[in-house]
C-alpha positions in Angstrom: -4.9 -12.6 -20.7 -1.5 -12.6 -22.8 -2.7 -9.3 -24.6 -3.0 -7.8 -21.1 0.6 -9.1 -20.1 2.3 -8.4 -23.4 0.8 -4.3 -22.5 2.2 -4.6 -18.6 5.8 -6.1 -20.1 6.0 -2.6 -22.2 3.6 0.0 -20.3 4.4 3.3 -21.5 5.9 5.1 -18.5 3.4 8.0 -19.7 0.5 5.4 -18.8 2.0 4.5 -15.4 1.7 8.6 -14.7 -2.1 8.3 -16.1 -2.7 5.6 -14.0 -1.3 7.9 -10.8 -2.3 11.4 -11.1 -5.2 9.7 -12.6 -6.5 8.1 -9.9 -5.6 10.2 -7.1 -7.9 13.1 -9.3 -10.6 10.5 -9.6 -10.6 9.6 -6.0 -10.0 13.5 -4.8 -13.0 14.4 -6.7 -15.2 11.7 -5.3 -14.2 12.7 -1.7 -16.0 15.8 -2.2 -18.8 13.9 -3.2 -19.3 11.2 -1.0 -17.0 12.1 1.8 -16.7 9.1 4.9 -15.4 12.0 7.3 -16.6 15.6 7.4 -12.6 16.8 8.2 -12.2 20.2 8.8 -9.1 20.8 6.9 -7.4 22.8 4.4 -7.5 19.7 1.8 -4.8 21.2 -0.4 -2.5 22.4 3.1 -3.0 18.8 4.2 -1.8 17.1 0.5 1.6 18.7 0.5 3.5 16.1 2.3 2.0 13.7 1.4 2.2 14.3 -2.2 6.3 15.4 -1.7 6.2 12.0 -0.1 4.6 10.0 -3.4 7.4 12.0 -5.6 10.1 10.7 -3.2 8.5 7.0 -3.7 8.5 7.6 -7.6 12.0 8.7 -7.8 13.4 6.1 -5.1 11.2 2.9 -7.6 12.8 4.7 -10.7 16.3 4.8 -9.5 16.2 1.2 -8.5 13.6 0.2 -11.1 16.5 -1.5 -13.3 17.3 -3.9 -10.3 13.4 -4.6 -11.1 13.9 -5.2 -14.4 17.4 -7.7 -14.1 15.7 -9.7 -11.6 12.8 -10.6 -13.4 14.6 -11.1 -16.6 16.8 -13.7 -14.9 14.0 -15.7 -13.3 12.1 -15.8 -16.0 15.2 -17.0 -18.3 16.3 -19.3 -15.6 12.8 -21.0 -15.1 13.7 -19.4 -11.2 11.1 -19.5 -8.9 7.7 -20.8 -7.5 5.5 -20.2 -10.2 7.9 -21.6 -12.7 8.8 -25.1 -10.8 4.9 -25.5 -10.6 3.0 -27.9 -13.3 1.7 -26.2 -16.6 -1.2 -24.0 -15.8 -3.7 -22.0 -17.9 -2.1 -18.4 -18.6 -4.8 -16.8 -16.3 -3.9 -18.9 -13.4 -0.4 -18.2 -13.4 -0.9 -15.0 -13.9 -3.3 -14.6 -10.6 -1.0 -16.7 -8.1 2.1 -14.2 -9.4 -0.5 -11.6 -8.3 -1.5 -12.9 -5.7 2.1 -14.3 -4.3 3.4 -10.8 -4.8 0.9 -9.1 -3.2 1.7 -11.4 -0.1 5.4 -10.7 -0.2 5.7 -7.0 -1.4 2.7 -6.1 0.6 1.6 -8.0 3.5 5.0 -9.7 4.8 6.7 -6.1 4.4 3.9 -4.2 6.0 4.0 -6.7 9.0 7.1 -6.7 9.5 7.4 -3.1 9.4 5.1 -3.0 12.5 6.9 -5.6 14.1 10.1 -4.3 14.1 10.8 -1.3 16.2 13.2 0.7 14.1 11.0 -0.1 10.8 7.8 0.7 12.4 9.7 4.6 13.3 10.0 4.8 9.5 6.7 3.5 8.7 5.1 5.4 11.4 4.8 8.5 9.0 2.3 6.7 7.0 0.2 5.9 10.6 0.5 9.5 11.6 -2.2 11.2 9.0 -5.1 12.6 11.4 -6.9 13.2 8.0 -6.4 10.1 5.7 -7.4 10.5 2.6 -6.4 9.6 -1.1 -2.9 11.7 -0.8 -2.1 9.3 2.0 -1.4 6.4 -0.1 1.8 6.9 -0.7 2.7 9.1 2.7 5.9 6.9 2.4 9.3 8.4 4.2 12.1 7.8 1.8 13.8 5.3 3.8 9.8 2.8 4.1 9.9 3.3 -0.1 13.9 1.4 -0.2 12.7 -0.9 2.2 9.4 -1.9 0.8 11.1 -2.3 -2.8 13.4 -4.8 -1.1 10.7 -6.7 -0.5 9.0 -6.7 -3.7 12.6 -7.1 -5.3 12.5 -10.3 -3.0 8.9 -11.1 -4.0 10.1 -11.5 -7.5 13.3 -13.2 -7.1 11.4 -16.1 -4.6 8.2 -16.1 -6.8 9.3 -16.2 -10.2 7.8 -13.4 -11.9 8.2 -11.9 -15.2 8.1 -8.1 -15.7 4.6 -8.2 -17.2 3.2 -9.5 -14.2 5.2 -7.6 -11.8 4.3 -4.2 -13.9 0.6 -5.6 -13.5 1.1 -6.3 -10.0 2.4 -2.9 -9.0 -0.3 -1.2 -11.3 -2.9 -2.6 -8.9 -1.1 -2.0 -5.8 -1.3 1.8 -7.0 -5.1 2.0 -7.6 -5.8 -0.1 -4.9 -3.8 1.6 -2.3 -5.8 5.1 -3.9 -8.8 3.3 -3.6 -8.4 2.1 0.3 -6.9 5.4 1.4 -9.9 8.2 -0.2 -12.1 9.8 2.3 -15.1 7.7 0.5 -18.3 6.6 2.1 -19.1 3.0 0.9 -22.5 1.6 1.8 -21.5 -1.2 4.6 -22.8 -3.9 3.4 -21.3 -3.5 0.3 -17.8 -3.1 1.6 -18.4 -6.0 3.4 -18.9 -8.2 0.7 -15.9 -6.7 -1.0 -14.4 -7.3 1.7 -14.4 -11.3 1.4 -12.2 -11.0 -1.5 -10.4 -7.6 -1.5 -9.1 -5.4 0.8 -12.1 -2.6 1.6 -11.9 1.1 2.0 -12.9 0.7 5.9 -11.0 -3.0 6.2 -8.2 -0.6 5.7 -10.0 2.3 7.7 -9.3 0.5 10.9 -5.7 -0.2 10.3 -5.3 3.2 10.6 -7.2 3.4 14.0 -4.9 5.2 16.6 -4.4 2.3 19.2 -3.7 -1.2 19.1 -4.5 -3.6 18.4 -6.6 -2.1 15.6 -3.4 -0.9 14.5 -1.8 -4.0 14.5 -4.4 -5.2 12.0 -6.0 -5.4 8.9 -1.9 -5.3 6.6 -3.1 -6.4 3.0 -3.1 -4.1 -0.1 -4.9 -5.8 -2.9 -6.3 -9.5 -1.3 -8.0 -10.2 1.8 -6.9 -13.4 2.0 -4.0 -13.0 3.8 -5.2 -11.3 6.7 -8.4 -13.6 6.7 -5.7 -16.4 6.6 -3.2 -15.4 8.8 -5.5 -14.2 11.4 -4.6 -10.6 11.3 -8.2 -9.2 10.4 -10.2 -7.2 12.7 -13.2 -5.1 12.6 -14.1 -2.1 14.2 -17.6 0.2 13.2 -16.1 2.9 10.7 -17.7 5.6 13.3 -15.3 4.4 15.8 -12.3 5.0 14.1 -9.4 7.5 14.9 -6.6 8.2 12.8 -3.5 8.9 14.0 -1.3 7.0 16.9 -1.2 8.1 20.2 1.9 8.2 21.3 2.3 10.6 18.6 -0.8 12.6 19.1 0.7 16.4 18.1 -1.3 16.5 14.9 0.8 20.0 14.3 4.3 18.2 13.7 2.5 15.4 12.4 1.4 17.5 9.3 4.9 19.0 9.2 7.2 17.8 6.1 10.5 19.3 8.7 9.1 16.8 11.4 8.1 14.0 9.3 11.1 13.8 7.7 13.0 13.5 10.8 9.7 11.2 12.3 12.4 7.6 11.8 14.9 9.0 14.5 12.8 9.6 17.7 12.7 7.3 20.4 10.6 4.6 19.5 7.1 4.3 20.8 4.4 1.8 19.9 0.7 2.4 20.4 -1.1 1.7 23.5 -3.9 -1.0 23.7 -7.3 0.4 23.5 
């Protein structure tokens, strides 16, 4: 477990490419394979966006990556935060609950409260608006969701304590599982289920994309189940039932528009309907 930490404290920025283009080509390819949705769409039309989206989220996290950096430094220095003012734990453990506590913080509590909060759900509603989600929706961020969510990590580390090899470790994961929940993949159910229990699912996350509430309400996690399970904000729905998309948005024309999306934060705000 150090070896692993003393690699995230110094990850090549080369490997952190790998790791994305990596696995969006590893989760593109198996679309094809084994696809969950028979979409009839022009695959490479429909990854445009999103994929000027996810170079907009990599230059917005590199700009402010320094604040990343400082912040962590100073905790860990300072003996600042959670994890640090517990007892002495096994290396493992603390490096799961820094995980685990960042994954709560950077993922679930700003997801929430972007759907709670009218003028943060317009910005995040870019993300919701994908009639075809697929791997190259992971990172359908607008500009402004990619500050806000890094404020919230920033936070994540500055309350919890951790050091930069478990936030680079954190934020590894969050990439390959946020790939992983987003590709068009057909799962056999009873195996997703079980994965489920412990992680967050390809169709867990399937029906957080659902068109109406309060599906879409639902279902916030990124890497852990837990906190949904916890909190009660999981929900099931059959994967055949699900529509992407949100319907007071319905034009899937604009929606697939970079001119539109990009100006998607600034119309009157509209929340989903209840099925």
């Amino acid at each position: 477990m150090e070896a692993l930490i003393n690699y995230f404290e110094t990850i090549p920025t080369l490997h952190r490419s790998l790791l994305l283009v990596g696995g969006i080509t590893f989760f593109w390819l198996l679309e094809g394979m084994l696809p969950l949705f028979n979409f009839k769409y022009n695959k490479w039309k429909h990854a445009v966006p999103n994929l000027f989206f996810t170079l907009t989220t990599i230059i917005i996290n590199f700009a402010l990556a320094f604040l990343l950096l400082g912040t962590a430094d100073w905790v860990t220095a300072n003996n600042f935060g959670i994890i640090n003012w517990l007892p002495e734990m096994p290396m493992w453990l603390y490096v799961v609950l820094g995980v685990l506590l960042l994954d709560f913080i950077g993922a679930y509590l700003a997801h929430f409260t972007e759907h709670k909060v009218g003028v943060l759900w317009m910005v995040h509603l870019v993300h919701h608006s994908d009639h075809e989600v697929d791997t190259t929706s992971a990172n359908r961020h607008h500009p402004l969701e990619s500050v806000i969510r890094f404020v919230f990590t920033l936070a994540g580390v500055f309350i919890i304590g951790a050091p930069i090899g478990i936030v680079m470790l954190y934020q590894s994961m969050s990439l390959v599982f946020t790939q992983f929940t987003h590709a068009n993949i057909k799962i056999p159910k009873q195996i997703d289920k079980l994965l489920s229990y412990v992680i967050i699912s390809p169709d867990m996350h399937k029906i957080h994309h659902h068109y109406k509430l309060p599906y879409t309400d639902s279902n916030y996690g990124n890497i852990f189940s837990i906190w949904d399970r916890v909190l009660g904000t999981y929900m099931y729905l059959d994967r055949a039932q699900v529509v992407y998309g949100v319907d007071t948005f319905p034009n899937a024309e604009e929606n697939a528009s970079l001119k539109h999306l990009l100006k998607q934060p600034f119309h009157e705000y509209r929340k989903p309907t209840t099925e």
